[in-house]
C-alpha positions as CSV (number, residue, x, y, z in Angstrom):
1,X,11.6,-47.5,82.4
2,X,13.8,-45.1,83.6
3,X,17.6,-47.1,81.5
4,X,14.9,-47.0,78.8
5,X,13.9,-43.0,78.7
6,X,17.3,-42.0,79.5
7,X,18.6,-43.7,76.5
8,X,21.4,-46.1,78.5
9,X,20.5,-50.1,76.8
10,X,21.9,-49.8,73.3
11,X,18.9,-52.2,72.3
12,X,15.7,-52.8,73.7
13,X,12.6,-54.5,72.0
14,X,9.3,-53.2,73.3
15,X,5.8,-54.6,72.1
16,X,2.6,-53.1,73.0
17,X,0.5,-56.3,74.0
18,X,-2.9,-54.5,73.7
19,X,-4.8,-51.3,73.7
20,X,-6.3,-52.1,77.3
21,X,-4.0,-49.2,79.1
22,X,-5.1,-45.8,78.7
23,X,-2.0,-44.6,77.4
24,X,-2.3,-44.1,73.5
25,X,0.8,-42.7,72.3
26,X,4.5,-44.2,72.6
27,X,7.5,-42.2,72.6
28,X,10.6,-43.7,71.9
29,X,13.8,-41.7,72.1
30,X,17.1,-42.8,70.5
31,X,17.7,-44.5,67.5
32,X,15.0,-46.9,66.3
33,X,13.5,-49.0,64.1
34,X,10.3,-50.1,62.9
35,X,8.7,-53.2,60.5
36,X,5.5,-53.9,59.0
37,X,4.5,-50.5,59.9
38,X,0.5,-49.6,59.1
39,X,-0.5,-45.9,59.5
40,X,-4.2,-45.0,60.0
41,X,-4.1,-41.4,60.1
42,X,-1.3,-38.7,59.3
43,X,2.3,-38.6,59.4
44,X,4.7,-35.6,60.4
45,X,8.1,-34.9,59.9
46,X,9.2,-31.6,62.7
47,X,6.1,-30.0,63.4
48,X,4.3,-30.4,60.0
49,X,1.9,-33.0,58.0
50,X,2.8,-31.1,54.8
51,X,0.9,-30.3,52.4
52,X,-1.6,-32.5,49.5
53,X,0.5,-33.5,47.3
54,X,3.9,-33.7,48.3
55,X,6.5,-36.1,49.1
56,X,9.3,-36.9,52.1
57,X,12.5,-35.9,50.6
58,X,15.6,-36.9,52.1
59,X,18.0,-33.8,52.9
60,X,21.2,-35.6,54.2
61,X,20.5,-35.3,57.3
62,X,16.8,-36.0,57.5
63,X,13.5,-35.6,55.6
64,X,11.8,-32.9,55.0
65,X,8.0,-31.9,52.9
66,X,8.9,-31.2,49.1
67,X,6.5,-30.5,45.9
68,X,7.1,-32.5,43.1
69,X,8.5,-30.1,40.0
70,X,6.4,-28.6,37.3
71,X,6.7,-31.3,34.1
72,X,6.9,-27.9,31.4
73,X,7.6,-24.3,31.8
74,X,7.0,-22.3,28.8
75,X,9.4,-19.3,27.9
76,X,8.2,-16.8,25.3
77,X,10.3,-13.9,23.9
78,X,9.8,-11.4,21.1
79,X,13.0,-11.5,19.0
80,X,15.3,-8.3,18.2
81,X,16.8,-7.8,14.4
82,X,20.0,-10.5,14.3
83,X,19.2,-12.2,17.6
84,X,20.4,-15.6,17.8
85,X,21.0,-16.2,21.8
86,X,17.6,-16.6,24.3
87,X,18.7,-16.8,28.2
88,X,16.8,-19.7,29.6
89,X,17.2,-22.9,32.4
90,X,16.2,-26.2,30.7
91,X,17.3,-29.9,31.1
92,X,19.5,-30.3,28.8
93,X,17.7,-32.9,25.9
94,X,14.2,-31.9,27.0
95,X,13.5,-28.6,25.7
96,X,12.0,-27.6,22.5
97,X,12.0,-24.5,20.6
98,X,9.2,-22.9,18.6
99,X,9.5,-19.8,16.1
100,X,6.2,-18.2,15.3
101,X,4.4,-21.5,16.1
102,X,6.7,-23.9,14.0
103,X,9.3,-26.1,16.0
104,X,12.7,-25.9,14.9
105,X,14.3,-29.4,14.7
106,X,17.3,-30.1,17.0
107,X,19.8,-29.3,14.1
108,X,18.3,-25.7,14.0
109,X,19.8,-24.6,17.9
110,X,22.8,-25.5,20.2
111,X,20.9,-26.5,23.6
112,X,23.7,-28.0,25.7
113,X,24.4,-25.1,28.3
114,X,21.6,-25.6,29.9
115,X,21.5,-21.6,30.6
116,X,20.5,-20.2,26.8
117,X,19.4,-21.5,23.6
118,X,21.6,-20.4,20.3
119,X,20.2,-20.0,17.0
120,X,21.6,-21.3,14.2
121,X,19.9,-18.6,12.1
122,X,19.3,-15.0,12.8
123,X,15.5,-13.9,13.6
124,X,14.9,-11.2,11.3
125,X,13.2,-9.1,14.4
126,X,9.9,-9.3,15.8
127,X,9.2,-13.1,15.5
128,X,7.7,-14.4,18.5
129,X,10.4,-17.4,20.5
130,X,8.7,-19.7,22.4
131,X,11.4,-22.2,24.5
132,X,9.3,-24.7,26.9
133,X,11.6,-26.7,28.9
134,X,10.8,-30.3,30.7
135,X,11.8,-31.4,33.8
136,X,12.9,-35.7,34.1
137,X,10.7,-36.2,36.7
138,X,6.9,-36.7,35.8
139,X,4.2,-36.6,38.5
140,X,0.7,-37.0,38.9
141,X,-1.9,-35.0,40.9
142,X,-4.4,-36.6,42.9
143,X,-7.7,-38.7,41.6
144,X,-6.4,-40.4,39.0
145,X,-2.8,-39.6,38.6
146,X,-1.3,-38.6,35.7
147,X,-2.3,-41.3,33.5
148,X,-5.5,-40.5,31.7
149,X,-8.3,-43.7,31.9
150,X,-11.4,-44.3,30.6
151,X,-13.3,-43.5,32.8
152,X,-12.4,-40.3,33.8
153,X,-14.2,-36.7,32.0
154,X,-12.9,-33.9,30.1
155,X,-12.5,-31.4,32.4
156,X,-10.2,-34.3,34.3
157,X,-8.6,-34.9,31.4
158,X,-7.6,-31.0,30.5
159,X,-6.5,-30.7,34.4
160,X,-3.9,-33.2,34.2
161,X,-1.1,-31.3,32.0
162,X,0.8,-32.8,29.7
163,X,0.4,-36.8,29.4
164,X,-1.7,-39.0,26.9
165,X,-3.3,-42.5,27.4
166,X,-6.0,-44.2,25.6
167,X,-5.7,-41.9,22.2
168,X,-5.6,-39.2,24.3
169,X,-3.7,-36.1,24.3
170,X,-3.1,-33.0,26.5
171,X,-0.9,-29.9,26.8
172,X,2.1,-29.8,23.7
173,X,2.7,-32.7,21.6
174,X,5.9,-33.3,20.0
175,X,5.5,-36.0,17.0
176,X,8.5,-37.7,15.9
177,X,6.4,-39.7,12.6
178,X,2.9,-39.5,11.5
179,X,0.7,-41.5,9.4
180,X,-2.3,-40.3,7.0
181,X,-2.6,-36.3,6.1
182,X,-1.9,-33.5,8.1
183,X,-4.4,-30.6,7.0
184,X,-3.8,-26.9,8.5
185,X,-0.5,-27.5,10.0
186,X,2.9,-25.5,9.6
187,X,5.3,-27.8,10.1
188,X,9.1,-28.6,8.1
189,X,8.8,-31.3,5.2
190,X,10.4,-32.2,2.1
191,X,7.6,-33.6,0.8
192,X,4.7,-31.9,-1.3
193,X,1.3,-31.7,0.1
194,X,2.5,-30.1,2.8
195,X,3.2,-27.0,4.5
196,X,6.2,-25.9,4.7
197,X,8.9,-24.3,7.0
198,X,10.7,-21.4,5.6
199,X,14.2,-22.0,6.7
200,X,16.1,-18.5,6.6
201,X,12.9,-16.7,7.2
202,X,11.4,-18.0,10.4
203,X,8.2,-17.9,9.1
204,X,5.5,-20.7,8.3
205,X,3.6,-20.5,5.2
206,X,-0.2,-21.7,4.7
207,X,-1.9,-23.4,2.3
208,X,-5.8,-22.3,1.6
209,X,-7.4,-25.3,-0.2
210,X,-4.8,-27.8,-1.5
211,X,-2.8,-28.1,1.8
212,X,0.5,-27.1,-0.2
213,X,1.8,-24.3,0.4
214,X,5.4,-22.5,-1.0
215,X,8.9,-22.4,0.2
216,X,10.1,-19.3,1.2
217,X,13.6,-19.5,0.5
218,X,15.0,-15.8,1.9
219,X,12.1,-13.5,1.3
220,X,10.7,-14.2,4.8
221,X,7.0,-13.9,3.4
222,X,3.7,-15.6,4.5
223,X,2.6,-16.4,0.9
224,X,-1.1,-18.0,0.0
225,X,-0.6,-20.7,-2.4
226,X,-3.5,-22.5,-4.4
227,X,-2.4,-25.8,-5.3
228,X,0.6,-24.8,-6.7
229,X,3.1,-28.1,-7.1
230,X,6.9,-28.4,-7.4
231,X,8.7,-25.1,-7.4
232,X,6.7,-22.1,-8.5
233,X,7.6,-18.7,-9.5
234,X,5.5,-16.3,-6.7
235,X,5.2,-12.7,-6.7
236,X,4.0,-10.8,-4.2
237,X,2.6,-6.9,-3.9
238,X,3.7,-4.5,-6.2
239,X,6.3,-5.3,-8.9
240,X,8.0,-1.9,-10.8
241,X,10.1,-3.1,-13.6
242,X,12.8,-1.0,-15.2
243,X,13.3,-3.0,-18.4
244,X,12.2,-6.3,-19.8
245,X,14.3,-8.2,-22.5
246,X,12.8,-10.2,-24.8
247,X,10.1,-8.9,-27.9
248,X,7.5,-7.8,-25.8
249,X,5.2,-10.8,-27.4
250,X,4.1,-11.2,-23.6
251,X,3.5,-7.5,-22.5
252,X,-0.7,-6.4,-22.9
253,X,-2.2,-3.5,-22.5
254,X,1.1,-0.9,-22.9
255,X,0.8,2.1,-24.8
256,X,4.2,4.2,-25.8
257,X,3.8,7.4,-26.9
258,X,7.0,9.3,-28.2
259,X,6.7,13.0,-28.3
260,X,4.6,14.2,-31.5
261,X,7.6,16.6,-32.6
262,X,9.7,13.2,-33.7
263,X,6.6,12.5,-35.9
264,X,6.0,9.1,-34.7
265,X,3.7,7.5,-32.7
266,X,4.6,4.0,-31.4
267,X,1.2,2.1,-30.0
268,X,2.1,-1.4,-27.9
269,X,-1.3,-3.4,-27.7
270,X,-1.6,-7.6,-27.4
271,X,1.8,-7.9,-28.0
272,X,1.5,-6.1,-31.7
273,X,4.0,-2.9,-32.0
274,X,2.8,-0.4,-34.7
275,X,4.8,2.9,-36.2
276,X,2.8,5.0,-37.7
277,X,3.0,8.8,-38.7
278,X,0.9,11.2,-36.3
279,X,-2.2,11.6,-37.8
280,X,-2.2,15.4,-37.0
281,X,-0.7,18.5,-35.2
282,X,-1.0,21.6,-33.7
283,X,1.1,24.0,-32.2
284,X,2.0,27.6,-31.8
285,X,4.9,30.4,-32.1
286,X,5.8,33.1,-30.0
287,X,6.3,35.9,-32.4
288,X,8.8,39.0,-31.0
289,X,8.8,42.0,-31.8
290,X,9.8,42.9,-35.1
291,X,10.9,40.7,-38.0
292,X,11.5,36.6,-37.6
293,X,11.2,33.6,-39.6
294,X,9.2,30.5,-38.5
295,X,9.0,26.7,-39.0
296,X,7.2,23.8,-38.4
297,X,8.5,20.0,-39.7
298,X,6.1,17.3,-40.9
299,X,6.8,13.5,-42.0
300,X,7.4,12.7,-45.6
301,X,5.6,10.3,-47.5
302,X,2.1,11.9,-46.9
303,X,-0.9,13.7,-48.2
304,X,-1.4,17.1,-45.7
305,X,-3.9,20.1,-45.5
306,X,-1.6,22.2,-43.6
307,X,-2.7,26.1,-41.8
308,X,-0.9,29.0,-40.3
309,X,-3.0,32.2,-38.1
310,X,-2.6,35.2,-36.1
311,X,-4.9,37.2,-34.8
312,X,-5.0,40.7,-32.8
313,X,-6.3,43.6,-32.6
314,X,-5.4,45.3,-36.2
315,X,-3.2,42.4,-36.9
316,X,-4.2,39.2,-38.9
317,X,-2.1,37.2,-41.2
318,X,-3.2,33.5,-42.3
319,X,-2.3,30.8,-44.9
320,X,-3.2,27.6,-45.7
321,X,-1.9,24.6,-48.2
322,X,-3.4,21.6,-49.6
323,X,-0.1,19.7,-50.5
324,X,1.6,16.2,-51.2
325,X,5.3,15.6,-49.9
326,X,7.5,12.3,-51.0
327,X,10.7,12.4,-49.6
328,X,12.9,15.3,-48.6
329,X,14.6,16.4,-50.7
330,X,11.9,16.7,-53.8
331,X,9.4,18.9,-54.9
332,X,6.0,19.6,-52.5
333,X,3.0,19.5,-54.7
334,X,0.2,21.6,-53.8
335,X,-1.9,25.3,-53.7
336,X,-1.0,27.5,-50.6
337,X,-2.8,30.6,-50.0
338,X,-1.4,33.7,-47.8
339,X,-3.3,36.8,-46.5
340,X,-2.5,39.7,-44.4
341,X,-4.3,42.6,-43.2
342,X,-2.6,45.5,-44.8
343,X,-4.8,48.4,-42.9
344,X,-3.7,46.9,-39.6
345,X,-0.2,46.1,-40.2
346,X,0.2,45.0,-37.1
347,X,1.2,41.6,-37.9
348,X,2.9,41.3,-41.8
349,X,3.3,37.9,-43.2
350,X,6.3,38.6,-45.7
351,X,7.3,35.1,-46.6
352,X,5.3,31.8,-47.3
353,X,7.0,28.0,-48.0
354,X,8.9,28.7,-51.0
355,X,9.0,24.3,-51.7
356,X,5.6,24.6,-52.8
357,X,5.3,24.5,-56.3
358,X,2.5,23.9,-58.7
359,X,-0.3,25.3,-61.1
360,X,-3.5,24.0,-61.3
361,X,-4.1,22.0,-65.0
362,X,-0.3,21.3,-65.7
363,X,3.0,19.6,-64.6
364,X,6.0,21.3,-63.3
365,X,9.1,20.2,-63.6
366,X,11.2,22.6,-62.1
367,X,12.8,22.1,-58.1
368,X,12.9,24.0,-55.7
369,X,15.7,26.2,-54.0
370,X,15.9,24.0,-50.7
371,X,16.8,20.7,-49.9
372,X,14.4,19.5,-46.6
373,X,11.7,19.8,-48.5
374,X,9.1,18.5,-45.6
375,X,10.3,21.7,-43.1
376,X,8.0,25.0,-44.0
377,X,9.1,28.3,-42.9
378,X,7.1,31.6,-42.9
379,X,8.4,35.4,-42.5
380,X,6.5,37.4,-39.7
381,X,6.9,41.1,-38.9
382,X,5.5,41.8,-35.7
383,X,4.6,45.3,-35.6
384,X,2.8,45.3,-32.2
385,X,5.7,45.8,-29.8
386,X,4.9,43.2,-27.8
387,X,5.5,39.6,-28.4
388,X,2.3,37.7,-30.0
389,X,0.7,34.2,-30.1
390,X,0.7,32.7,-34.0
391,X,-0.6,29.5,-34.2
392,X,-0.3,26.0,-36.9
393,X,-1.3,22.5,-37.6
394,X,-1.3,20.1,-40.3
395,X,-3.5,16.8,-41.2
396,X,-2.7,14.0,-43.0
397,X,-5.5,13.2,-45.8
């Protein structure tokens, strides 16, 4: 034994012939080989049994204890305005990239570094990236494997990653075809009845009841559809329109009102536009000091009780008409009355409308001396010496 332990025959077959000696265990030193080998208890490599699970793994120049790689590892990232470029390791061909939940197809990303994943779009900021990359080599754990069977329960089943077997599915699914209707999902189609990716926005739309939802072309907007079809015409929050074209058939519910000086009232209702004159007025002068003359303008083509007043403290001067007015340049038909309060003199009316014309049981034909005929001016003397508050209206009848 001693050419044998010292290592001097280059060959030497040794048998045990039974398990009669006492001696249990058989060192062999130099190079050796072994057939038909059956192990009934553990095997080490260096010092170690290694742990459950793993595998010998050849180094070169031996074997040493290795763990089989995890199948996925996910990546998530929360995207910055304009980012296209994601550092990440991944097998190149086995990575897939989700946006807000939805998977981008392969033409959608550049994937071939192996280091970072490139976008063909820009994220508008704040989207949520999720990159999980797959290694090539799949494993199973212990009990069972990876390869889901019957007989095995659910809390097996969730432990054993990502695999399927028997109609069976765990951890991310990536579907290259489906058959029969996909309810609730977000996903890129071409097809109606479905929901569907919005390209330049990043972000999936949903359908409520009819499992269509819109396609959001650029606006980047989760929109709520209700079994809308084809391409439909979607607004969403608050719309301020500066102008319209068209004849305002379409437009309920507005009401334009242009100032009451002009004379004209302008009322938009169910799509119907009226003009009409303003029914009545009322407004006032500042008087100043000493003597001024007044005005106020009404429409033509009307029937009018008209009024003029002032009064202060030893001041009062009022008028009023009853008069009909065609066009402008006519004749105003009608009895005007003027009054002031002599004692006071604080306020003097020295002038009244000098287009009225008319005595009561006959027919004038004379004109009168000015030519807008629908414009009435009064002559005021303020005697106060401080400016006063004279005030008029008119109705039509």
């Amino acid at each position: 034994m001693a050419k044998l332990l010292s290592g001097r025959l280059p060959k030497l077959n040794v048998g045990i012939a039974s398990y009669s000696e006492s001696k249990t265990t058989l060192s062999v030193v130099g190079i050796s080989s072994f057939s038909n080998i059956i192990l009934n208890s553990s095997v080490s490599t260096g010092t170690t049994t290694g742990a459950s699970g793993q595998y010998l793994k050849s180094v070169g120049t031996g074997v040493t204890w290795a763990s089989f790689p995890t199948l996925r590892t996910g990546n998530t990232f929360t995207a910055g305005v304009a980012q296209t470029s994601f550092t990440v390791s991944y097998n190149v061909g086995f990575v897939d990239v989700y946006i807000n939940g939805v998977r981008l197809t392969d033409s959608e990303f550049v994937g071939t570094s192996g280091t970072s994943i490139v976008l063909n779009e820009s994220c508008f900021g704040g989207e949520t990236v999720d990159i999980l990359a797959y290694n090539t080599t799949s494993t199973g754990s212990g009990g069972g494997g990876g390869i889901i069977t019957e007989s095995q329960t659910l809390n097996n089943v969730l432990g054993l990653g990502n695999t399927s077997s028997n109609g069976m599915s765990v951890g991310v699914i990536t579907a290259t075809s489906f058959v029969g209707n996909l309810t609730g999902t977000a996903t890129y189609a071409s097809n109606a009845g479905i929901a569907t990716y919005a390209t330049n926005a990043g972000i999936a739309t949903y359908a409520t009841s009819s499992g269509i939802a819109t396609y959001a072309t650029n606006a980047g907007i989760a929109t709520n559809s209700q079994g809308l079809t084809g391409t439909p015409n979607i607004s969403v929050g608050i719309i301020t329109a500066t102008s319209y074209n068209g004849s305002g058939s379409n437009l309920t519910g507005i009401v334009t009102y242009i100032s009451a000086g002009s004379g004209i009232s302008v009322n938009q209702n169910s799509g119907n536009v009226t003009i009409t004159a303003v029914g009545s007025s009322e407004g006032s002068w500042t008087v100043s000091a000493g003597s001024g003359t007044y005005s106020f303008t009404v429409p033509a083509n009307a029937n009018y009780v008209m009024w003029m007043r002032g009064n202060i403290p030893n001041g009062i001067c009022i008028w009023n008409a009853t008069v009909s007015i065609s066009n402008t340049n006519v004749p105003v038909i009608g009895n005007q009355y003027g009054w002031y309060y002599v004692a006071g003199n604080q306020l003097v009316l020295t002038a009244i409308p000098s287009q009225i014309i008319g005595t009561s049981g006959s027919i004038i034909t004379s004109s009168p001396a000015v030519s807008n005929t629908n414009t009435f001016s009064f002559g005021i003397t303020n005697n106060s010496g401080t400016n006063q508050t004279v005030f008029y209206g008119y109705k039509t009848i």
